[in-house]
N, CA, C and O atoms as CSV, one atom per row, in Angstrom:
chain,resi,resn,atom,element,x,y,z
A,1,UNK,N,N,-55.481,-16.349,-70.572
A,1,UNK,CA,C,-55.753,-15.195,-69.723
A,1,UNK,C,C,-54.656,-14.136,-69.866
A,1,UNK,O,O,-55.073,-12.983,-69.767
A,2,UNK,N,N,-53.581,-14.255,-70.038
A,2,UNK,CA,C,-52.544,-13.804,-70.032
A,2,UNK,C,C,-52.419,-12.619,-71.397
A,2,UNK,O,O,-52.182,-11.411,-71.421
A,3,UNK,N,N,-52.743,-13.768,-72.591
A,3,UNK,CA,C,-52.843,-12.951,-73.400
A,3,UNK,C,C,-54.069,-11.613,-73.264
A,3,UNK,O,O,-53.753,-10.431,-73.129
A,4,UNK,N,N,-55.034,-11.962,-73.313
A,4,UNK,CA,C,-55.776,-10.661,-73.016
A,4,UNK,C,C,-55.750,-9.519,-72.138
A,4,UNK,O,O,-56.258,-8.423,-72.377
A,5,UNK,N,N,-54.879,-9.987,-70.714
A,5,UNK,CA,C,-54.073,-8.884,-70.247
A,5,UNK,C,C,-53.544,-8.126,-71.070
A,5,UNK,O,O,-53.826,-6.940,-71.236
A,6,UNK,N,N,-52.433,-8.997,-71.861
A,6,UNK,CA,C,-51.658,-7.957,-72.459
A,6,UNK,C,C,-52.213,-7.035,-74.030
A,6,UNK,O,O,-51.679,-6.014,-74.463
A,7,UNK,N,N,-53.157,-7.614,-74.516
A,7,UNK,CA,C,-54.110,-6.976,-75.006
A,7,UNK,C,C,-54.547,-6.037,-74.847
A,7,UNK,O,O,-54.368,-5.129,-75.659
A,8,UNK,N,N,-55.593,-5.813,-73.293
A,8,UNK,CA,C,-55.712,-4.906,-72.544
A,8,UNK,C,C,-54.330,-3.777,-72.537
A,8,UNK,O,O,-54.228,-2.642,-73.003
A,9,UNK,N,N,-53.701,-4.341,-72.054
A,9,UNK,CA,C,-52.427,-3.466,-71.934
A,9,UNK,C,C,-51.746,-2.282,-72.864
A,9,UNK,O,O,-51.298,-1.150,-72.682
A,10,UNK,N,N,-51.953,-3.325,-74.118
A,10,UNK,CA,C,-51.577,-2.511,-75.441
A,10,UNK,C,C,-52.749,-2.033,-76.083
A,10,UNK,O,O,-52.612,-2.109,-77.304
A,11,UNK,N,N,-53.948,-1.529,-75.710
A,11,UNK,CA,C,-55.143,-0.978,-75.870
A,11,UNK,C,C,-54.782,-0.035,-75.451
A,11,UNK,O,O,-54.462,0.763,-76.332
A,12,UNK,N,N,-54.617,0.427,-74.149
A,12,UNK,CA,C,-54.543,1.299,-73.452
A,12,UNK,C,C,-53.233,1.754,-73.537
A,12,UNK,O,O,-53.176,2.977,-73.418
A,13,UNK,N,N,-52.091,1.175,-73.711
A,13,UNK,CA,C,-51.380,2.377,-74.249
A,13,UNK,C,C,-51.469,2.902,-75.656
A,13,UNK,O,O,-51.235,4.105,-75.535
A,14,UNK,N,N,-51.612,2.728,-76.501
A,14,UNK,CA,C,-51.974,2.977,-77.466
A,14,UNK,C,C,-53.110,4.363,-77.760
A,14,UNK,O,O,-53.082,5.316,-78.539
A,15,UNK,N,N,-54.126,3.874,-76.647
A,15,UNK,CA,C,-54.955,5.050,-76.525
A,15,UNK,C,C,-53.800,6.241,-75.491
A,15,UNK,O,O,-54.285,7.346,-75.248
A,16,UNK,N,N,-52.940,6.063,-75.170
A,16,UNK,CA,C,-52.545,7.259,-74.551
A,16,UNK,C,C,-51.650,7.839,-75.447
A,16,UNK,O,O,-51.405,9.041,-75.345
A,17,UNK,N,N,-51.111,7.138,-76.337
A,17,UNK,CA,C,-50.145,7.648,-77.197
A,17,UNK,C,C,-50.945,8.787,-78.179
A,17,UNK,O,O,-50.766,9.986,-78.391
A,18,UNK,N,N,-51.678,8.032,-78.543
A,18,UNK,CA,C,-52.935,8.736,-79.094
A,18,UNK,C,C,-53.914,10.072,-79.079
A,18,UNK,O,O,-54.530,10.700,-79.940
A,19,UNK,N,N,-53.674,10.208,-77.187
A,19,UNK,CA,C,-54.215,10.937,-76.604
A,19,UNK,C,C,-52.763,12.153,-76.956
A,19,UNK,O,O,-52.687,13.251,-77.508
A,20,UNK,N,N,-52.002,11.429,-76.438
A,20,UNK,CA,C,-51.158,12.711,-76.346
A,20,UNK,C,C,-49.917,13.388,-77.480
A,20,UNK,O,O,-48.880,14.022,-77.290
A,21,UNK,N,N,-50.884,12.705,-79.162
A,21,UNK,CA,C,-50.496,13.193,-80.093
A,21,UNK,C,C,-51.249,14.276,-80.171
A,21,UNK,O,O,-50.872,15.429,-80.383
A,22,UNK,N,N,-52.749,13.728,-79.924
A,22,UNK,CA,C,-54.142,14.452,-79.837
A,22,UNK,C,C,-53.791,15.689,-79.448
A,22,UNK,O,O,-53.729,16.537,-80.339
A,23,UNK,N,N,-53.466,16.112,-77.986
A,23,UNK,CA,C,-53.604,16.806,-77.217
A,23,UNK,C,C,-52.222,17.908,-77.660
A,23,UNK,O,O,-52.392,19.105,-77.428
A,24,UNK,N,N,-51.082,17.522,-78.198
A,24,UNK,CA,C,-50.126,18.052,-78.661
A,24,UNK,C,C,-50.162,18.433,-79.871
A,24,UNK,O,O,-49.122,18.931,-80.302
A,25,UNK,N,N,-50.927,18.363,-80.470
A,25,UNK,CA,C,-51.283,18.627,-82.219
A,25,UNK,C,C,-50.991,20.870,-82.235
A,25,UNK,O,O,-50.780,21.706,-81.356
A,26,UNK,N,N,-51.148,20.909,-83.619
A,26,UNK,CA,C,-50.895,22.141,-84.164
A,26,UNK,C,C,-52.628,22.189,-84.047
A,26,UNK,O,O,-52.632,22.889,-83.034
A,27,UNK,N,N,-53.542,22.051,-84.223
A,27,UNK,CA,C,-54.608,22.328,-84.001
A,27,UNK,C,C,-55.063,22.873,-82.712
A,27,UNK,O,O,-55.516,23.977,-82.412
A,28,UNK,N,N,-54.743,21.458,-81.802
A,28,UNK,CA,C,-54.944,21.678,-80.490
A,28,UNK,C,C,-53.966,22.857,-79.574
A,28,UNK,O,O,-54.702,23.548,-78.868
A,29,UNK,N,N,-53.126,23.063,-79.500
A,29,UNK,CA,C,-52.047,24.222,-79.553
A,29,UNK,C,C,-53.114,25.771,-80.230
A,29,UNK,O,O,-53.378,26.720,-79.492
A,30,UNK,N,N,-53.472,25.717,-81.371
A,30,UNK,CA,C,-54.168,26.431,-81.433
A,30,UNK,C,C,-55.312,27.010,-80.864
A,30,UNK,O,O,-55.434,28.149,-80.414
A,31,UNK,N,N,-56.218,26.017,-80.936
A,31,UNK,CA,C,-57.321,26.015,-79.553
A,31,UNK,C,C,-56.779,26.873,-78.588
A,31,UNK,O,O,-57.117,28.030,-78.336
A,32,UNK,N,N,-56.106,26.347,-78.192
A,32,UNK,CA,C,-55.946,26.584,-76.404
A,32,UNK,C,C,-55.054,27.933,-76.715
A,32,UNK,O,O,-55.895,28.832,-76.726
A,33,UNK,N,N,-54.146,28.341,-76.897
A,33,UNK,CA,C,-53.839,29.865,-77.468
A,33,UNK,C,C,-55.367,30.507,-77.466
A,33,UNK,O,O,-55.860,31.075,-76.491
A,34,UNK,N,N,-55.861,30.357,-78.424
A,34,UNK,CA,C,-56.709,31.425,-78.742
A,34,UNK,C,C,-58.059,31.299,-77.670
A,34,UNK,O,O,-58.967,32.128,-77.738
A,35,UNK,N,N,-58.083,30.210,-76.711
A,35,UNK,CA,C,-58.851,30.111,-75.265
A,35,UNK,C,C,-57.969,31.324,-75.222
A,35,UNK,O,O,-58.065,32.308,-75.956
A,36,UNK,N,N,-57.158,31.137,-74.331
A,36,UNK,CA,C,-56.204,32.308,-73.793
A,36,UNK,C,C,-55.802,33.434,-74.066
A,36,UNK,O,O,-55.202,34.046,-73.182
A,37,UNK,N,N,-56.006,34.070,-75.392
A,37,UNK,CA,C,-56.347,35.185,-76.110
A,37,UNK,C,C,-57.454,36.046,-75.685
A,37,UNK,O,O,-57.370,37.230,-75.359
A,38,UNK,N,N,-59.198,34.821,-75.755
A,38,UNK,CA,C,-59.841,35.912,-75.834
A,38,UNK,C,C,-60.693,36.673,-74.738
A,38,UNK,O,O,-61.154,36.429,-73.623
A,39,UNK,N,N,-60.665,37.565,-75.504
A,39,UNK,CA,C,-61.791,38.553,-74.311
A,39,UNK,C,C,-63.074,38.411,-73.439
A,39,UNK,O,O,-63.493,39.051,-72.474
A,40,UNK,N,N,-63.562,37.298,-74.158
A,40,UNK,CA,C,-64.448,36.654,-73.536
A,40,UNK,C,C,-64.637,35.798,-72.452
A,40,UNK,O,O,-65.390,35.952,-71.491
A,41,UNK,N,N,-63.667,34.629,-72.774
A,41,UNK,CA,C,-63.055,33.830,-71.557
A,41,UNK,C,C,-62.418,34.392,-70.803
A,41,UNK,O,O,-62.049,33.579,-69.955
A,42,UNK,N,N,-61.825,35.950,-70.475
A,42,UNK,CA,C,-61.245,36.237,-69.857
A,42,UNK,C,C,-62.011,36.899,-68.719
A,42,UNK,O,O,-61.658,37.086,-67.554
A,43,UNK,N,N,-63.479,37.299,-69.524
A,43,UNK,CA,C,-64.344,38.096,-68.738
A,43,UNK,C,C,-64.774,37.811,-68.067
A,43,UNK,O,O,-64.889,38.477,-67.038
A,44,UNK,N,N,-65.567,35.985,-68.319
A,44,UNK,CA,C,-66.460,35.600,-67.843
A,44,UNK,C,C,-65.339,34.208,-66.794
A,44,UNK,O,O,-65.937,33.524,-65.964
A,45,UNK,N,N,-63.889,34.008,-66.996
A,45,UNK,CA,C,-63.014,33.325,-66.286
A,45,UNK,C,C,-62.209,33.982,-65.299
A,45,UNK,O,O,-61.979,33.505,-64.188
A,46,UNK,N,N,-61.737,35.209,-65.766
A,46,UNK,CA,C,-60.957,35.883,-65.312
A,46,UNK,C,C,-59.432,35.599,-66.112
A,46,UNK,O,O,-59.425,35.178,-67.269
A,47,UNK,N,N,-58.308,35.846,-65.447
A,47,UNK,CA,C,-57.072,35.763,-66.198
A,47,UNK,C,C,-56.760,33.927,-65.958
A,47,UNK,O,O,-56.827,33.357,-64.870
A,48,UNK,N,N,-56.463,33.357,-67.120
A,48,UNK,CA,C,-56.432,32.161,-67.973
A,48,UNK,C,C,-55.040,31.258,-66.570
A,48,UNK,O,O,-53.922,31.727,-66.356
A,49,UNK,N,N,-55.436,30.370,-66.093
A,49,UNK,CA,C,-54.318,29.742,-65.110
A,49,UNK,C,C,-54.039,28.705,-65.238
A,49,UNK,O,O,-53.222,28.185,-64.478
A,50,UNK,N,N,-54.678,27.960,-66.355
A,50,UNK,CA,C,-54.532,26.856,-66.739
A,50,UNK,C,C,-55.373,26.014,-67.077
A,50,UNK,O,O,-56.353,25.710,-66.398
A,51,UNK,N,N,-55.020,25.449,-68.388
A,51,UNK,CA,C,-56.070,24.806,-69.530
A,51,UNK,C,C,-55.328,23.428,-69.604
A,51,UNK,O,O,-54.116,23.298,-69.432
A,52,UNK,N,N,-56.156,22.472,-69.867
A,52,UNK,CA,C,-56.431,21.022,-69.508
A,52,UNK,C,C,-55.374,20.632,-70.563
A,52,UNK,O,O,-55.614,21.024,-71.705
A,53,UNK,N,N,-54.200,19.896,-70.359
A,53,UNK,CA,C,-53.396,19.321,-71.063
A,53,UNK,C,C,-53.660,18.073,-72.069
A,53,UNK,O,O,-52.977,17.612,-72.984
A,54,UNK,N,N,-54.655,17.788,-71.647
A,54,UNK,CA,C,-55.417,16.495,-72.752
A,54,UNK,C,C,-56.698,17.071,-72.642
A,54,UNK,O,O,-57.249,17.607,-71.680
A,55,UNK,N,N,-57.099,16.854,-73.867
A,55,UNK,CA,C,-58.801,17.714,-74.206
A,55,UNK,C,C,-59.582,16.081,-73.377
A,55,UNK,O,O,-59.046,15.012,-73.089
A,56,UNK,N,N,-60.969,16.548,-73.223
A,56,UNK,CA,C,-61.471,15.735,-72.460
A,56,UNK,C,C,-62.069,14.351,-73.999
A,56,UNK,O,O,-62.068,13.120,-73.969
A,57,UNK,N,N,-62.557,15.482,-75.306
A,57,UNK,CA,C,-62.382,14.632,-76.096
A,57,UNK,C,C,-62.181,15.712,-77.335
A,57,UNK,O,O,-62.291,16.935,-77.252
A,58,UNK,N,N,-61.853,14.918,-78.520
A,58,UNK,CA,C,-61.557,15.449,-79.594
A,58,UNK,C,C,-61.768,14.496,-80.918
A,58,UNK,O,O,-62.116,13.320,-80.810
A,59,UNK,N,N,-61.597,14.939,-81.788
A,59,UNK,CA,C,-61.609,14.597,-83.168
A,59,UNK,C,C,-61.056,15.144,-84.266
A,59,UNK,O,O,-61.565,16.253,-84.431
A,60,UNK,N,N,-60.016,14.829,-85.345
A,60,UNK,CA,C,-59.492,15.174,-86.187
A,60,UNK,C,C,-59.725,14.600,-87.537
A,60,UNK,O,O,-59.826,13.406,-87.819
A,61,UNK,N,N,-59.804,15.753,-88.429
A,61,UNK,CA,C,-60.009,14.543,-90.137
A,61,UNK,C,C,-59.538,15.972,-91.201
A,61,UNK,O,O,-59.116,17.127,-91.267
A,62,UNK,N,N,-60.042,14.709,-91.928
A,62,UNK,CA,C,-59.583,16.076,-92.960
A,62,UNK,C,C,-61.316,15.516,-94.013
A,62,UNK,O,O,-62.101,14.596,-93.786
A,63,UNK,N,N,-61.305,16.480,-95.020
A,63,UNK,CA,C,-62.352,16.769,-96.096
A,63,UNK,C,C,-61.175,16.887,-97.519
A,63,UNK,O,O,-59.956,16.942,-97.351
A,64,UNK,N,N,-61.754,16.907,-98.691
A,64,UNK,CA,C,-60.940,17.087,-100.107
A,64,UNK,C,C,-60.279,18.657,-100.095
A,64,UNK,O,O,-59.363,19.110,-100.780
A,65,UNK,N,N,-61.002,19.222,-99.181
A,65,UNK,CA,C,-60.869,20.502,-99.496
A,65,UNK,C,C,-60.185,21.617,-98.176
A,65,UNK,O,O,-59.671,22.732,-98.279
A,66,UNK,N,N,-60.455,20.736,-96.952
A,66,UNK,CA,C,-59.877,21.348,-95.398
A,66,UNK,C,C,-59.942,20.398,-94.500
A,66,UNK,O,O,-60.819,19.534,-94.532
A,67,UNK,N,N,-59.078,20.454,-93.658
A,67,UNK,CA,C,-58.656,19.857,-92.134
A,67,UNK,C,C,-59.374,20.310,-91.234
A,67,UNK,O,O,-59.609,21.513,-91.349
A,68,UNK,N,N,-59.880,19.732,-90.250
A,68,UNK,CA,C,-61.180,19.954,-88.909
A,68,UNK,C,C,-60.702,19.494,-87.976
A,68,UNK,O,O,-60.345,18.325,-88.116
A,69,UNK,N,N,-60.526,19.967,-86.975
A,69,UNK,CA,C,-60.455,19.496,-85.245
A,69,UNK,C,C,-61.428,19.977,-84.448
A,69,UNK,O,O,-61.830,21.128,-84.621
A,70,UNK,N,N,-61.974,19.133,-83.414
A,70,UNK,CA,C,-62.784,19.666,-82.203
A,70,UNK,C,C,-62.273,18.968,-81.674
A,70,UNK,O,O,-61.700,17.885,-81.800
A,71,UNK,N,N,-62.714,20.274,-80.436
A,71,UNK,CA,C,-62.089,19.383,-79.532
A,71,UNK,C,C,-62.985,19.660,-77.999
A,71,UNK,O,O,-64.155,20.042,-78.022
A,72,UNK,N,N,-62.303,19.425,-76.827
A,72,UNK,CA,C,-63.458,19.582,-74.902
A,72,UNK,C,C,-62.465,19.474,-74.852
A,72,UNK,O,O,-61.733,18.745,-75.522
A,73,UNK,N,N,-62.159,20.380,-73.818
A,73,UNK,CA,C,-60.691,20.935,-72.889
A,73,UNK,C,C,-61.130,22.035,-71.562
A,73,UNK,O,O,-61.700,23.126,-71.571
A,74,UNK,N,N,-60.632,21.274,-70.571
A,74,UNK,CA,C,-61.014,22.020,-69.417
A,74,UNK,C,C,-59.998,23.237,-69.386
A,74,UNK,O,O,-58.806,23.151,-69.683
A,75,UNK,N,N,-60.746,24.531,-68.926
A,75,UNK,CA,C,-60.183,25.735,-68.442
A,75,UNK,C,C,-60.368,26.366,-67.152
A,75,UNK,O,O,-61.445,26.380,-66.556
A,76,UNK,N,N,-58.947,27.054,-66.600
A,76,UNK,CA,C,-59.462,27.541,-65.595
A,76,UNK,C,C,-58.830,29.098,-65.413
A,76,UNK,O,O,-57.678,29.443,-65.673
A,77,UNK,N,N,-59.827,29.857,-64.936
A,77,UNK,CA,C,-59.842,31.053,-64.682
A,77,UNK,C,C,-59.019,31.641,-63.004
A,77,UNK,O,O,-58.860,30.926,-62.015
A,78,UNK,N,N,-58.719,32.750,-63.108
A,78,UNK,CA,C,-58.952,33.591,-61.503
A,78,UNK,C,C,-60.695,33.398,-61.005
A,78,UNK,O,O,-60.612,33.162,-59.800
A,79,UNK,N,N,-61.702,33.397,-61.266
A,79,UNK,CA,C,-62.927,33.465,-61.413
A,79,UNK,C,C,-63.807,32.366,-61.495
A,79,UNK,O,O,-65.035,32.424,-61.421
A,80,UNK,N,N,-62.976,31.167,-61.682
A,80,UNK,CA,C,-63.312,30.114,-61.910
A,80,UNK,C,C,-62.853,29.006,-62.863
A,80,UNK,O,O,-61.652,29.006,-63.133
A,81,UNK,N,N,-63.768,27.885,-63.514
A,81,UNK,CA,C,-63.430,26.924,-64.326
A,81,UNK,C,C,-64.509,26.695,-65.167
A,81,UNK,O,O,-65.559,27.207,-64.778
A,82,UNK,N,N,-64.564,25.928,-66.448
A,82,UNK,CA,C,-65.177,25.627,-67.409
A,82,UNK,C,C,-64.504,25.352,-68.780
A,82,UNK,O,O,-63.431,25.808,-69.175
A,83,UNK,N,N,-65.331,24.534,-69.410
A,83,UNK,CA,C,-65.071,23.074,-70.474
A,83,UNK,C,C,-64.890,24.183,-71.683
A,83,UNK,O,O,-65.556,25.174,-71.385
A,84,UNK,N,N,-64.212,24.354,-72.952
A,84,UNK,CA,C,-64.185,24.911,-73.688
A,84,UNK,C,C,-64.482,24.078,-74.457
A,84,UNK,O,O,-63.697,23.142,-74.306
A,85,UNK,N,N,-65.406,23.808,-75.457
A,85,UNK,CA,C,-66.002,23.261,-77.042
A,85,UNK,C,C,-65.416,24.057,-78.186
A,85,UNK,O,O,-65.462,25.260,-78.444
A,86,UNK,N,N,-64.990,23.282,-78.644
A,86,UNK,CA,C,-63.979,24.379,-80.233
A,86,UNK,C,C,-64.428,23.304,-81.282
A,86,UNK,O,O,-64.972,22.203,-81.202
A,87,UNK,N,N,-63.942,24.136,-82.354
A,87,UNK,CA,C,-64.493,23.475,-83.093
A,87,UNK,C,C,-63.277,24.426,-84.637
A,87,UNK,O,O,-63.720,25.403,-85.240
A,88,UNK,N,N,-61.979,23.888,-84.917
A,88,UNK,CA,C,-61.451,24.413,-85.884
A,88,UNK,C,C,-61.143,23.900,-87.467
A,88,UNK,O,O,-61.002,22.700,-87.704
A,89,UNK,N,N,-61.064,24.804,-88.399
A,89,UNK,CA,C,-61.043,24.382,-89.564
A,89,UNK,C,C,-59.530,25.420,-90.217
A,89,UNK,O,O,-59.164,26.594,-90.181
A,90,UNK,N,N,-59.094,24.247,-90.717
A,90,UNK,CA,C,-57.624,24.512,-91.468
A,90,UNK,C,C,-57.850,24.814,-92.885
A,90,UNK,O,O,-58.033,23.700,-93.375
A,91,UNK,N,N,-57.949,25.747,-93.895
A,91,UNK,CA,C,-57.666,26.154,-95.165
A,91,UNK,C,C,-56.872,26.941,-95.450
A,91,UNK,O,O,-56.701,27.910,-94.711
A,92,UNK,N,N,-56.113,26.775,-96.642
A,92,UNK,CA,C,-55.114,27.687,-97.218
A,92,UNK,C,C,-54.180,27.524,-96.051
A,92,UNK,O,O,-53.887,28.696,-95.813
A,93,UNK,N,N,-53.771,27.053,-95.497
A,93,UNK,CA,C,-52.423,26.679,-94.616
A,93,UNK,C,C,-52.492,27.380,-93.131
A,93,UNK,O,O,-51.539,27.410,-92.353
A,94,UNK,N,N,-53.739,27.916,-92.889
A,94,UNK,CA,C,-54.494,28.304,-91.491
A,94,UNK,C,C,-55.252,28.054,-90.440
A,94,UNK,O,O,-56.459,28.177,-90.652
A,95,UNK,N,N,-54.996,27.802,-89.577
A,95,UNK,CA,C,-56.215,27.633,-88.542
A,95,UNK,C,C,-57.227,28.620,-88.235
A,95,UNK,O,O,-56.851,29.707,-87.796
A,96,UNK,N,N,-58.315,28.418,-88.385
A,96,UNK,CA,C,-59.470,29.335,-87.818
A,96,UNK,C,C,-60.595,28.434,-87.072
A,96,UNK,O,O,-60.830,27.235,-87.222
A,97,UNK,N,N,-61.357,29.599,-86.031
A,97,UNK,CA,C,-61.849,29.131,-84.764
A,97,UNK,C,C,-62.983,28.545,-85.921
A,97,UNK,O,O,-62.526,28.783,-87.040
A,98,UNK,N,N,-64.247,27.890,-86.000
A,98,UNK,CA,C,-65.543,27.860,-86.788
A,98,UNK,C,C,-66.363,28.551,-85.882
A,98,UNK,O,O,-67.052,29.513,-86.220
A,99,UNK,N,N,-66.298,27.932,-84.328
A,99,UNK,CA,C,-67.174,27.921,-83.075
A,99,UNK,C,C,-66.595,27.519,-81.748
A,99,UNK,O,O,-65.985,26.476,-81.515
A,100,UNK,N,N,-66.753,28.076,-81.268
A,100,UNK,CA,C,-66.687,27.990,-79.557
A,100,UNK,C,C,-68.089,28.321,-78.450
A,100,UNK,O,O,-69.000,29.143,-78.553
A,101,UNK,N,N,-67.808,27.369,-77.469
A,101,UNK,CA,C,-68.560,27.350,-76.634
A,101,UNK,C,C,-67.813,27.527,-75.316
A,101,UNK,O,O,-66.657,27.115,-75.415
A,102,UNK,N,N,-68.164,28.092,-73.918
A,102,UNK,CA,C,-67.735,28.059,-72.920
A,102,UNK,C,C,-69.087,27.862,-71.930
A,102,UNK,O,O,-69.889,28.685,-71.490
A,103,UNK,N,N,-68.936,25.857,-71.724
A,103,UNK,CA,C,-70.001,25.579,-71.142
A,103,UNK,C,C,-71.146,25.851,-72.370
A,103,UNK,O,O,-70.953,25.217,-73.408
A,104,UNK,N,N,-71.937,26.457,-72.337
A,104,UNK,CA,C,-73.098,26.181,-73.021
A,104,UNK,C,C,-73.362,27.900,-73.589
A,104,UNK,O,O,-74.322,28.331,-74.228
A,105,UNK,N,N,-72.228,28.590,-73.128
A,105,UNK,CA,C,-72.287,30.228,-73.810
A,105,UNK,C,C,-71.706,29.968,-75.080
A,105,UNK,O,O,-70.524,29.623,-75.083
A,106,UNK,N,N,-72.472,30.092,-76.450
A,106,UNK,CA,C,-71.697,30.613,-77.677
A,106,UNK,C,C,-70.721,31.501,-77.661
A,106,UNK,O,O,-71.118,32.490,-77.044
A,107,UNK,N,N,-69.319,31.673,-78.147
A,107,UNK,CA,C,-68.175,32.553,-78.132
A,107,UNK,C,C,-68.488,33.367,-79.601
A,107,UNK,O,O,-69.172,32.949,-80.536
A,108,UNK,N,N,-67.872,34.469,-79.513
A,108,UNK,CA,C,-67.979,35.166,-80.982
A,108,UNK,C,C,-66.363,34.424,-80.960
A,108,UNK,O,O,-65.648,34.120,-80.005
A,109,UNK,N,N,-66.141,34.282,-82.537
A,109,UNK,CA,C,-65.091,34.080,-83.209
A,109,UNK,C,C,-64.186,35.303,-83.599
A,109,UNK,O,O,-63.427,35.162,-84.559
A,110,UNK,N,N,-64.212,36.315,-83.020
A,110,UNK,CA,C,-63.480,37.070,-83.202
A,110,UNK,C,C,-62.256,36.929,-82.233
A,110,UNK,O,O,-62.250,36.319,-81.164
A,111,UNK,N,N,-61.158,37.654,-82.850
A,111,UNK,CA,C,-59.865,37.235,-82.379
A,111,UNK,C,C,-59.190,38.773,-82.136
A,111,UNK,O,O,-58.038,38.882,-81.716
């Protein structure tokens, strides 16, 4: 019994370590900047007061050819709150948005 406690134990930290490489990444950093950048979220949030320190979920990889992150990260506005959906791709030594969602509104990718 004992052992599978500690099993348990080291599951779960592991997933937090995890989480909060996740959540600290150059990707994710990016994300959330450019939440806070744009004109859109600002319109429909108001001015940016704070965005979710661990995305709710995410994913990272790479391809032969570019690096990908998505990610769910809560935001909150003067105006309110809502989940940001991103979705970024790394080429030539850059991050760019692909897609964003706020809640279920498509974002233009403009910056």
């Amino acid at each position: 019994m004992r052992k599978w406690i500690l099993l348990i134990v080291g599951v779960v930290i592991i997933s937090l370590v995890m989480g909060v490489i996740g959540a600290r990444s150059e990707a994710y950093r990016y994300a959330t900047e450019w939440v806070k950048r744009s004109l859109e979220v600002r319109q429909m949030l108001g001015e940016i007061t704070d965005v979710g320190f661990f995305p709710k979920h995410y994913s990272v990889g790479s391809t032969s050819s570019y690096e990908y992150a998505r990610f769910a990260f809560s935001v909150t506005g003067t105006k309110g709150k809502a989940t940001v959906y991103i979705q970024l791709q790394k080429d030539s030594g850059n991050w760019r948005v692909v897609s964003a969602k706020l809640n279920e509104t498509e974002l233009s990718k403009l910056e």
